[in-house]
C-alpha positions as CSV (number, residue, x, y, z in Angstrom):
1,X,2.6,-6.7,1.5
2,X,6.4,-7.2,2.0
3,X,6.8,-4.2,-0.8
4,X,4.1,-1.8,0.5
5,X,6.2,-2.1,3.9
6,X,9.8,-1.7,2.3
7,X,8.4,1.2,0.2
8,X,6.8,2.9,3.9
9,X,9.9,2.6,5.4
10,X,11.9,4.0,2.9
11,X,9.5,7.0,2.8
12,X,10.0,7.5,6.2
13,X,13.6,7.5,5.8
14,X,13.6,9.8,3.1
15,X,11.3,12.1,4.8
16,X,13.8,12.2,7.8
17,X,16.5,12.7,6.0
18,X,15.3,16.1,3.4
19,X,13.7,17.4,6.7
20,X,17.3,17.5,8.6
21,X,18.9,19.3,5.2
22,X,16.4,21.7,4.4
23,X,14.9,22.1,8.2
24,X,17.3,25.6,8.8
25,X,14.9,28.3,7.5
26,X,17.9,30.9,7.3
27,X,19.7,29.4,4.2
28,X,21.1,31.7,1.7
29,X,19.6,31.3,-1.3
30,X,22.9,30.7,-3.2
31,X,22.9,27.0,-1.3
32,X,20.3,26.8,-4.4
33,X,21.8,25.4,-7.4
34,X,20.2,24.0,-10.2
35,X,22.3,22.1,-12.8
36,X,24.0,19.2,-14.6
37,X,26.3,18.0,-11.9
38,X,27.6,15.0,-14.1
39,X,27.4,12.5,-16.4
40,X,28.4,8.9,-16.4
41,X,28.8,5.4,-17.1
42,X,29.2,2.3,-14.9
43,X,29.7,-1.6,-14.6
44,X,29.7,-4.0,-11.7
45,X,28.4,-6.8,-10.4
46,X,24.2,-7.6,-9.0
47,X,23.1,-10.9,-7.2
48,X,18.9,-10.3,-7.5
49,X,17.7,-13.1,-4.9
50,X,15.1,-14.4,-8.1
51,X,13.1,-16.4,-5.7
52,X,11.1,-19.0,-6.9
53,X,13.1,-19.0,-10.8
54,X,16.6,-20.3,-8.3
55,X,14.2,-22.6,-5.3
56,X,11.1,-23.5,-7.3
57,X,9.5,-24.1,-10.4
58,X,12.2,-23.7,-12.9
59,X,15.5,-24.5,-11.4
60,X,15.4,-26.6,-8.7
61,X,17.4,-29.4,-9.6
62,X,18.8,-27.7,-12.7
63,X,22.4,-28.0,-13.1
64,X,23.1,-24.4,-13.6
65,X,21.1,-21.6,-11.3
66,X,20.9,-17.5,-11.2
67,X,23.7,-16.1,-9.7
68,X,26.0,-12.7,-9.7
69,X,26.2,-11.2,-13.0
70,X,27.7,-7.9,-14.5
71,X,25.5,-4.8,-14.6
72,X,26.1,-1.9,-16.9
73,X,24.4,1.9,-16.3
74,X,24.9,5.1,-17.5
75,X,23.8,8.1,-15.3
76,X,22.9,11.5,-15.1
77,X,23.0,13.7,-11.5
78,X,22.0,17.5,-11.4
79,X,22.7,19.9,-8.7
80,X,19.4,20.6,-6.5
81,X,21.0,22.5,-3.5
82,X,24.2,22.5,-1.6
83,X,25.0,19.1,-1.1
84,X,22.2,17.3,-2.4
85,X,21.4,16.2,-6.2
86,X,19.5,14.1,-8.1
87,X,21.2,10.8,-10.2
88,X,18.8,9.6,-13.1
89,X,19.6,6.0,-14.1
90,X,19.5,3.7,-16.7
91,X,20.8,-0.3,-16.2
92,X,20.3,-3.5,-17.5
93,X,21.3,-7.1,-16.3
94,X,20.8,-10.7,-17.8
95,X,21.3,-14.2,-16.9
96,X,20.9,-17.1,-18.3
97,X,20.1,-20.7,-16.4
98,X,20.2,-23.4,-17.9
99,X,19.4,-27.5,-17.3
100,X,21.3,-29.7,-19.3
101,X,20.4,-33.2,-17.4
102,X,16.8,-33.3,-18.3
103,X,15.2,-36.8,-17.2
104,X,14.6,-39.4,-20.2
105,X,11.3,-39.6,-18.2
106,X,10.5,-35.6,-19.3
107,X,12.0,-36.7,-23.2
108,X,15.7,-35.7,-22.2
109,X,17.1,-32.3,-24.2
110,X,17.8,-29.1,-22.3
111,X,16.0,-26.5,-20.9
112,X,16.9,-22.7,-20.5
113,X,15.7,-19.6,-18.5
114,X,16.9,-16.2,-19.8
115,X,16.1,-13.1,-17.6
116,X,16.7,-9.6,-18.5
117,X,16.1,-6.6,-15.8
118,X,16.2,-3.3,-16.9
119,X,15.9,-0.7,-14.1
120,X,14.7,3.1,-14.4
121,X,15.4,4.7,-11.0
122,X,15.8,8.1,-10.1
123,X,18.2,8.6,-6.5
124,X,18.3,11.6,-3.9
125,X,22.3,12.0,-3.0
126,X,23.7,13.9,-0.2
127,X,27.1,14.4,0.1
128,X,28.2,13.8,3.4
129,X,31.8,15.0,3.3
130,X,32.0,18.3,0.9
131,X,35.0,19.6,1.9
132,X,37.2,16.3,1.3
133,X,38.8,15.6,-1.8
134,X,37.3,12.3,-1.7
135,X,33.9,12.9,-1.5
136,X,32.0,10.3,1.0
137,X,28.1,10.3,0.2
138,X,24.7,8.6,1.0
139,X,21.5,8.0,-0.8
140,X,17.7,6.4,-1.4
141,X,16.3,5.5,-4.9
142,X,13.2,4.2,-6.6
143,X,12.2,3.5,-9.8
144,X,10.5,0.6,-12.0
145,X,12.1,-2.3,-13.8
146,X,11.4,-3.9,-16.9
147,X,11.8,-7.3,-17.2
148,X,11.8,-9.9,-20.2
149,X,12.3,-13.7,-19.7
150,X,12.3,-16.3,-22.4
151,X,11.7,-19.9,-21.5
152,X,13.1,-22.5,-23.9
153,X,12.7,-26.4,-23.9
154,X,14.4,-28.9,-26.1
155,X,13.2,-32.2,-25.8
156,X,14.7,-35.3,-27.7
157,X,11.7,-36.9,-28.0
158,X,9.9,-34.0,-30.0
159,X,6.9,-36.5,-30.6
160,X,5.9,-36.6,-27.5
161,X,7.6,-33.8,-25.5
162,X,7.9,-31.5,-28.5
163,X,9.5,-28.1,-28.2
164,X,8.6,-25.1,-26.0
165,X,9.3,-21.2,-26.2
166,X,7.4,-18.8,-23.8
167,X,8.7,-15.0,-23.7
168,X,7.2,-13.1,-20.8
169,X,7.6,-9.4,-20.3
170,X,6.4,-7.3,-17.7
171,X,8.1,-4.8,-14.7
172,X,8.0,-4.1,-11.1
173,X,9.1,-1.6,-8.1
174,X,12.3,-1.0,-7.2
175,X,14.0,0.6,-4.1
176,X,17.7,1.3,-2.8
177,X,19.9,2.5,0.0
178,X,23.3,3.5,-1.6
179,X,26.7,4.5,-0.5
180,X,29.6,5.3,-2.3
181,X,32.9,7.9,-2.4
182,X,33.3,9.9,-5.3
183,X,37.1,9.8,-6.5
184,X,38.7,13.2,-8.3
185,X,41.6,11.4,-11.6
186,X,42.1,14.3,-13.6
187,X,40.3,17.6,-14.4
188,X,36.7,16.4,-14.2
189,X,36.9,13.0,-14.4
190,X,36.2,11.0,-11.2
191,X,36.0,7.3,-10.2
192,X,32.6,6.3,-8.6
193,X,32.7,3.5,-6.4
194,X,29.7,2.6,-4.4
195,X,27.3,0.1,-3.0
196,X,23.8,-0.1,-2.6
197,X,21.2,-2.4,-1.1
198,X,18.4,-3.3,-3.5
199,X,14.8,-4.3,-2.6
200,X,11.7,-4.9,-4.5
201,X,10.1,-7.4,-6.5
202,X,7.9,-8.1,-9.8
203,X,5.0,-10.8,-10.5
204,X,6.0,-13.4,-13.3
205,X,3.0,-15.0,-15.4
206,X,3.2,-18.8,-15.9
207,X,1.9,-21.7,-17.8
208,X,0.3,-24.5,-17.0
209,X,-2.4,-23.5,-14.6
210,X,0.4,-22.5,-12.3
211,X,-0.6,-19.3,-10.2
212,X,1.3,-16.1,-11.0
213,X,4.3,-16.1,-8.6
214,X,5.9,-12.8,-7.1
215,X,10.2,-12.7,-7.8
216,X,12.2,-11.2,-5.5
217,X,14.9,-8.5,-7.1
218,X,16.3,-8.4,-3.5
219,X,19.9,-8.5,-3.6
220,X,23.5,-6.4,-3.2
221,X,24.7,-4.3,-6.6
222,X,28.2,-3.3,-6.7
223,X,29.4,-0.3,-9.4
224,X,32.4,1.0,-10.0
225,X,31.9,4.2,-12.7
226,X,33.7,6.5,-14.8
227,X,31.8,10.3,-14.7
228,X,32.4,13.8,-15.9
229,X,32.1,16.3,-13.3
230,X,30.6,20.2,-14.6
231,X,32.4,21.9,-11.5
232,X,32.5,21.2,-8.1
């Protein structure tokens, strides 16, 4: 329910927002420009809330939680008119948590959660300041993201707590508000720095007669990237 309202909202922001950029029936048709705008790579920082995984079942009172890790993406944005285009996007993220006080009462040993996210979006830019050398813009994005996670239990008493390894896969919906300025160095190479607000979530199968539990991907990505510009 939480997503289905996220996801209406952001459609009715994205609805306002390509009605006030294409609502002047007069525009030349040059303001139409189809085309590779740029191409790109990036790295920064992502802190996905991962409810449940960091306040529940798994990690509770593991000694070592989810928390910010590095993101890598590589982009590609084409030119749709004037001022707006179209970034496609590739990422991926992994953590690993891990507990390495298990009680003697569970057989001791160690336990470890590896998640991987992988998100596919596809983002609507508008450049908000075109005539500035540092270009200022805003943006919404969706996509899906896949995600692996790997369960691994090492117990010291292997007779009766013997070993266990459970590898999940699956994906979920993804949304995003972004910001960012877009930084000329030299020729066309600019520096993309930008923020964006991430929202959505994915279901995670479990064992043990546990009910399938909904994880939050929630949380504040950073990104600095290097790009290649194709003219203005």
């Amino acid at each position: 329910m939480k997503m289905k309202k996220a996801f209406l909202t952001a459609l009715t922001f994205l609805f306002a927002f390509t009605s006030v950029t294409f609502a002047q029936d007069n525009t030349p048709k040059s303001d139409w420009n189809f085309g590779i705008h740029s191409i790109g790579v990036g790295v920064g920082a992502y802190n996905p809330f991962l409810t449940f995984y960091n306040d529940g079942y798994y990690t509770k009172d593991w000694t070592n939680k989810f928390k910010t890790a590095p993101i890598f993406a590589a982009n590609l944005e084409l030119n749709i008119y004037k001022n707006v285009r179209i970034r496609i996007e590739g990422s991926s993220w992994a953590q690993t948590a891990k507990n390495t006080a298990v009680s003697a009462f569970l057989g001791g040993g160690t336990q470890q959660l590896d998640v991987k996210l992988t998100p596919i979006t596809g983002t609507i830019l508008y450049n908000i300041l075109p005539d500035d050398k540092i270009q200022a813009y805003i943006g919404i994005g969706g996509g899906t993201v896949l995600v692996e996670s790997k369960y691994t239990s090492v117990s010291n008493d292997q007779k009766n707590f013997p070993s266990v390894v459970q590898d999940n896969k699956g994906n979920g919906a993804i949304l995003s508000l972004v910001q960012g300025l877009d930084i000329p160095i030299v020729g066309g190479l600019r520096l993309g720095i930008e923020a964006r607000f991430v929202f959505g979530d994915y279901t995670q199968a479990l064992s043990n007669g546990i009910p399938s539990k909904s994880i939050s991907l929630q949380g504040l990505q950073g990104l600095a990237s290097l790009n290649y510009a194709f003219g203005k």
